[in-house]
C-alpha positions in Angstrom: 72.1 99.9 103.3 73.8 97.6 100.7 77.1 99.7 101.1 77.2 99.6 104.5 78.5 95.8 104.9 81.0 96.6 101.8 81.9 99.1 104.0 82.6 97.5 107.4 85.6 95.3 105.2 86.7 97.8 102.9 87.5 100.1 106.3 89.6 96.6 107.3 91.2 96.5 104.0 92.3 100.4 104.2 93.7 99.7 107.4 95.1 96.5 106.7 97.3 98.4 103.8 97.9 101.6 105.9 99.4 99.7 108.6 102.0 98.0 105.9 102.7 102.2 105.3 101.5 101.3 101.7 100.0 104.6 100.7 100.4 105.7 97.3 98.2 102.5 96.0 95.8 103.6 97.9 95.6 106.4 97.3 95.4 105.5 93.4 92.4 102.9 93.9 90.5 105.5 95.8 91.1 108.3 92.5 90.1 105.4 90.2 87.2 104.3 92.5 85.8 108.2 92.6 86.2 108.2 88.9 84.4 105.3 88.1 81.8 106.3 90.5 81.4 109.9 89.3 81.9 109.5 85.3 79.5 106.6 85.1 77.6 104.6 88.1 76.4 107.8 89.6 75.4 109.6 85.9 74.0 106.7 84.8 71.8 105.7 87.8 70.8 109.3 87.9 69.9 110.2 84.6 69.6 107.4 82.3 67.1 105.6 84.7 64.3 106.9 86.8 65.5 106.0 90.0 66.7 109.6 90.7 68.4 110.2 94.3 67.9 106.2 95.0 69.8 106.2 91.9 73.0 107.9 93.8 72.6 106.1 97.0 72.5 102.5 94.9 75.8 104.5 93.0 77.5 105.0 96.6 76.8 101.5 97.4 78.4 99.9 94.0 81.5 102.0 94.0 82.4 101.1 97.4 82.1 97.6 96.3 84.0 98.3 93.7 86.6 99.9 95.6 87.1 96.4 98.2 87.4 94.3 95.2 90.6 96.6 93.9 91.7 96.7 97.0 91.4 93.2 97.9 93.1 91.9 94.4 95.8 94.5 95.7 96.5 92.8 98.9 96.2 89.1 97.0 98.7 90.4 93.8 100.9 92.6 96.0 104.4 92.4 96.4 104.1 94.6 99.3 102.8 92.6 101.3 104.5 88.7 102.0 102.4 86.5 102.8 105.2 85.2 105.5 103.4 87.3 108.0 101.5 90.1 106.9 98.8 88.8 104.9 96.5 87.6 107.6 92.5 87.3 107.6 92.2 87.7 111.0 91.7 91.5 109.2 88.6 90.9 108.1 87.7 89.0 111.7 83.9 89.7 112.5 84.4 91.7 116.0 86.3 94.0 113.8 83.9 94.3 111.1 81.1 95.0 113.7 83.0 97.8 115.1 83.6 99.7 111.8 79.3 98.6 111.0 78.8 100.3 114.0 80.6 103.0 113.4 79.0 103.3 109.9 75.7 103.2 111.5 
């Protein structure tokens, strides 16, 4: 349940940089994202504690946290994207955030 919020804006964020045909970043943040998440949230919640499967479901939760906060210091840092025009936060407005919760749901 924790991940799903992260999860409504990091759908937004993906988007957001899709739309700007920015791929190959994202592609990269999700590699490193499923690397983090594999090599040593997920082990280590699994194994080195005793929380087990709740373990990888708290693991799921974290990395896709992890993976907005990339992504958002992308869009902020990026040279990509101007903030003329494209950098907008009507992105991460709520009606579309409830659609993509829904959706997650």
């Amino acid at each position: 349940m924790p991940g799903l919020s992260g999860y409504g804006f990091l759908q937004n964020a993906m988007r957001f940089v899709r739309a700007h045909t920015i791929l190959d970043p994202r592609l990269f943040f999700s590699m490193v994202s499923l690397v983090i998440h594999i090599a040593f949230i997920a082990y280590a919640l699994v194994h080195w504690t005793t929380l087990g499967f709740k373990g990888a479901s708290l693991a799921t939760s974290i990395s896709i946290w992890i993976q907005l906060i990339i992504f958002g210091l992308f869009m902020f840092f990026s040279k990509h994207i101007t903030w003329d025009y494209a950098f907008s936060f009507e992105t991460f407005h709520f009606h579309h955030i409830l659609t993509n919760l829904k959706l997650a749901l």
